[in-house]
N, C-alpha and C positions, 0 to 999 in steps of 0.2 A: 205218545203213541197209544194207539185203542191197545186194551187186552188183548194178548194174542195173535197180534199181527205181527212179522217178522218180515224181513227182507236179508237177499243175501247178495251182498255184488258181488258179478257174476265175471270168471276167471275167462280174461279175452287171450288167445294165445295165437299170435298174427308172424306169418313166416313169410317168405319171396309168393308164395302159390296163393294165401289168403289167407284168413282167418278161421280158427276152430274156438268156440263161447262152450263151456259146460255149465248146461244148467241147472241140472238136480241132479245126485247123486244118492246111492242108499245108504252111502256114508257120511251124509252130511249131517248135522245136528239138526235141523230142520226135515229131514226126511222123516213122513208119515208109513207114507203107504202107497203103493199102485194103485191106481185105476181106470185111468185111460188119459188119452191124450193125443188133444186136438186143436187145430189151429184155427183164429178163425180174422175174418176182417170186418175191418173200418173205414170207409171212405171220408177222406177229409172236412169237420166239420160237425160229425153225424157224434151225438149223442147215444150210446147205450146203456141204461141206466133207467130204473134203480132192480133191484133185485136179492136174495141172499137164499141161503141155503142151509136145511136142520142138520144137514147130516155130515156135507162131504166139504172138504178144506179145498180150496184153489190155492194152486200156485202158477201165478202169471206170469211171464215172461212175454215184452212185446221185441221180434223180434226183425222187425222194419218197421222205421217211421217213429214217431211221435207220439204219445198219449198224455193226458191227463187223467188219474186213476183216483176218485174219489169214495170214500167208507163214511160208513156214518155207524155208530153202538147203537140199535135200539136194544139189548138186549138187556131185560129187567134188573138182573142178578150182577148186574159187570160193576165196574170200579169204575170205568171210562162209559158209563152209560152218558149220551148225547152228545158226545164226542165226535168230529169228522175229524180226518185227517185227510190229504191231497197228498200225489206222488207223482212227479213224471216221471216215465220210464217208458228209453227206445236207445233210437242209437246214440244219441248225448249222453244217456245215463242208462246201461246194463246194468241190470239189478232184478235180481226174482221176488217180486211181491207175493208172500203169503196170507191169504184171507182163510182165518177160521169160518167153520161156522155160524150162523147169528149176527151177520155184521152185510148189513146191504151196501152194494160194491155196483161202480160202474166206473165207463171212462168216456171221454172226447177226444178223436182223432184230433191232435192240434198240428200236423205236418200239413203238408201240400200235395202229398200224395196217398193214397190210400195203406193203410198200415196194417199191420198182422200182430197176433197176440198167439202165444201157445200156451193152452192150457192145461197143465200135467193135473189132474185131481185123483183126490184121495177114492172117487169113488164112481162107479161105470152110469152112466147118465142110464134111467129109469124111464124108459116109454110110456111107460101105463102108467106109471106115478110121476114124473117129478119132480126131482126135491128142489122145487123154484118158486120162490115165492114172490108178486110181482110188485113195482107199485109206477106208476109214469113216471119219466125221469123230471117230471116241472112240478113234483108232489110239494103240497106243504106240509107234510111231514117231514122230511129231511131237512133243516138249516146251510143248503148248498144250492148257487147259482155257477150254471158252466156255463156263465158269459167269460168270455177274455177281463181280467183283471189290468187294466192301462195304470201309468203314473208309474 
């Protein structure tokens, strides 16, 4: 696992009427900090990637549909420098992805239907700054292909 990246599966609690998921708590060992939170979508297929951020931690939670959620360490100072790791997480596998800092992060809808992700982060996204750092998702920098793996 890169430095710093944590995940926490995520407590499903399913009664006659539906289901209630808790996803972050401020008591959970994994709780940083508030900063906003917002949900956002993926149409089937569609690549979003690459990206990472100086400042503010994601924690992801996809909360319809399908993902494959790829990281990669560029950060100089890490122990897991050039590292990826892959995650699925939707409805097969509840589970809250947390991405520090220094760690570029994307994902691929791999459902049939367009999917949603909620993003709880550490910190209120910045109009006039950004803290986003970009790079195409078909970069040769990264050591990752989001073709479908067959066999």
């Amino acid at each position: 696992m890169i430095e710093g990246v944590k995940t926490k599966k995520l407590r499903v609690i399913p009664d006659e009427r539906g289901q209630l998921t808790e996803m972050l708590r401020s008591d959970d060992e994994i709780f940083i900090k508030f900063g906003q939170c917002y949900v956002t979508t993926t149409y089937p297929g569609v690549v979003k990637a690459w990206h990472y951020h100086k400042i503010q931690t994601d924690n992801f939670i996809a909360v319809k549909g399908m993902f494959k959620v790829a990281l990669y360490d560029s950060r100089e100072e890490s122990p897991t420098k050039g590292e990826v790791n892959e995650f699925f997480l939707g409805d097969h596998n509840p589970m809250l992805l947390q991405i520090p800092p220094g760690i570029y992060h994307g994902w691929k809808c791999i459902g049939e239907e367009e999917g949603f992700v909620v993003n709880v982060s550490t910190e209120c996204y910045n109009y006039s700054e950004p803290d986003e750092f970009r790079l195409p998702f078909d970069t040769d920098e990264i050591p990752y292909d989001w073709d479908i793996k067959m066999g």
